[in-house]
C-alpha positions, 0 to 999 in steps of 0.5 A: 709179451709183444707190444705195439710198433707205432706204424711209422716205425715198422720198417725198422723191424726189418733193420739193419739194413745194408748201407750202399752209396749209390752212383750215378752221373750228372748231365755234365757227367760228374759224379754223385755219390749219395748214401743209402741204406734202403738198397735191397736184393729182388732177386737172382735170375736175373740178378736184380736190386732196388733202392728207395729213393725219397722223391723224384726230386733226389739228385739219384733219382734224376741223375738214373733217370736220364742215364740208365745206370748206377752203381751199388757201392758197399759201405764198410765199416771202416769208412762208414762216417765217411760214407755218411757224411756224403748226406749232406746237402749239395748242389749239382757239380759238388763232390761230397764223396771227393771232399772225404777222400774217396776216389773215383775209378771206372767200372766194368760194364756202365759208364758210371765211375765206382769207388776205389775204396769199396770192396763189393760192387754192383754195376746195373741198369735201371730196369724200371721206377715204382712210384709209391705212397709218399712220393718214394721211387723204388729204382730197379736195376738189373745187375750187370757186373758185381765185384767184391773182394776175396774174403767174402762177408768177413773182408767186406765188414759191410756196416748195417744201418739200424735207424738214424744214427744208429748203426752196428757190424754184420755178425757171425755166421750161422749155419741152418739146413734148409729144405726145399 
């Protein structure tokens, strides 16, 4: 028997969702590492990504804006709380991401430092911002360079976000024929 989802809560229908920290650069050119878990693929030819940022007023969103860059950092499991905790608020300057032992290091193609710990990331420039209902952005990169550790899904354990606090391990694989 189906019930009704209260139409606040429909997006959870389509949890978990991968937990990223987004990057990017101040105008002083510190680093700002925010998570998210409203980080999704858009395509692959080109490679391409967005984030739903909840208002122009996030420090992503201006920090993006003005440089054209940011990087995708896979959260994994293992550091997951640390992860999370870089939530908190902050003001420009701070470093939440340093005061819970991530490291910064340069990345391949954009001048926005990656985190060390990450094992998969996606180095992109802003492509375009789609303005929706309720003041969310939608920043759209293309990816110019993605890493990840050998090892595939597995080594990355990348934690997979339900709704608040409220989160859980990617599973097993499952092998279907597809036709096309």
């Amino acid at each position: 028997m189906m019930i009704e989802v209260p139409l606040p809560d429909a997006a959870w229908l389509l949890s978990p969702r991968v937990t990223v920290l987004v990057n990017t650069l101040d105008e002083e050119g510190e680093l700002n590492s925010s998570p998210y878990s409203f980080a999704f693929p858009l395509g692959t030819d080109p490679p391409m990504v967005g984030v739903s940022v909840a208002g122009k007023h996030k420090f992503t969103y201006i920090n993006s804006k003005r440089t054209n860059e940011f990087v995708l950092c896979v959260v994994s499991e293992d550091f997951g709380q640390r992860a999370v905790n870089c939530e908190a608020p902050h003001k420009p300057g701070d470093r939440p991401w340093e005061a819970q032992g991530f490291h910064a290091e340069r990345s391949q193609e954009v001048n926005v430092p990656r985190i060390r710990e990450a094992r998969a990331v996606l180095e992109c420039k802003v492509s375009q911002f789609v303005e929706l209902k309720g003041g969310r952005v939608i920043l759209v990169g293309e990816v110019l360079h993605a890493e990840t550790e050998e090892g595939g899904l597995d080594k990355v354990n990348p934690l997979l976000h339900v709704s608040g606090g409220k989160f859980r391990s990617a599973g097993k694989d499952i092998l279907l024929e597809r036709r096309k």
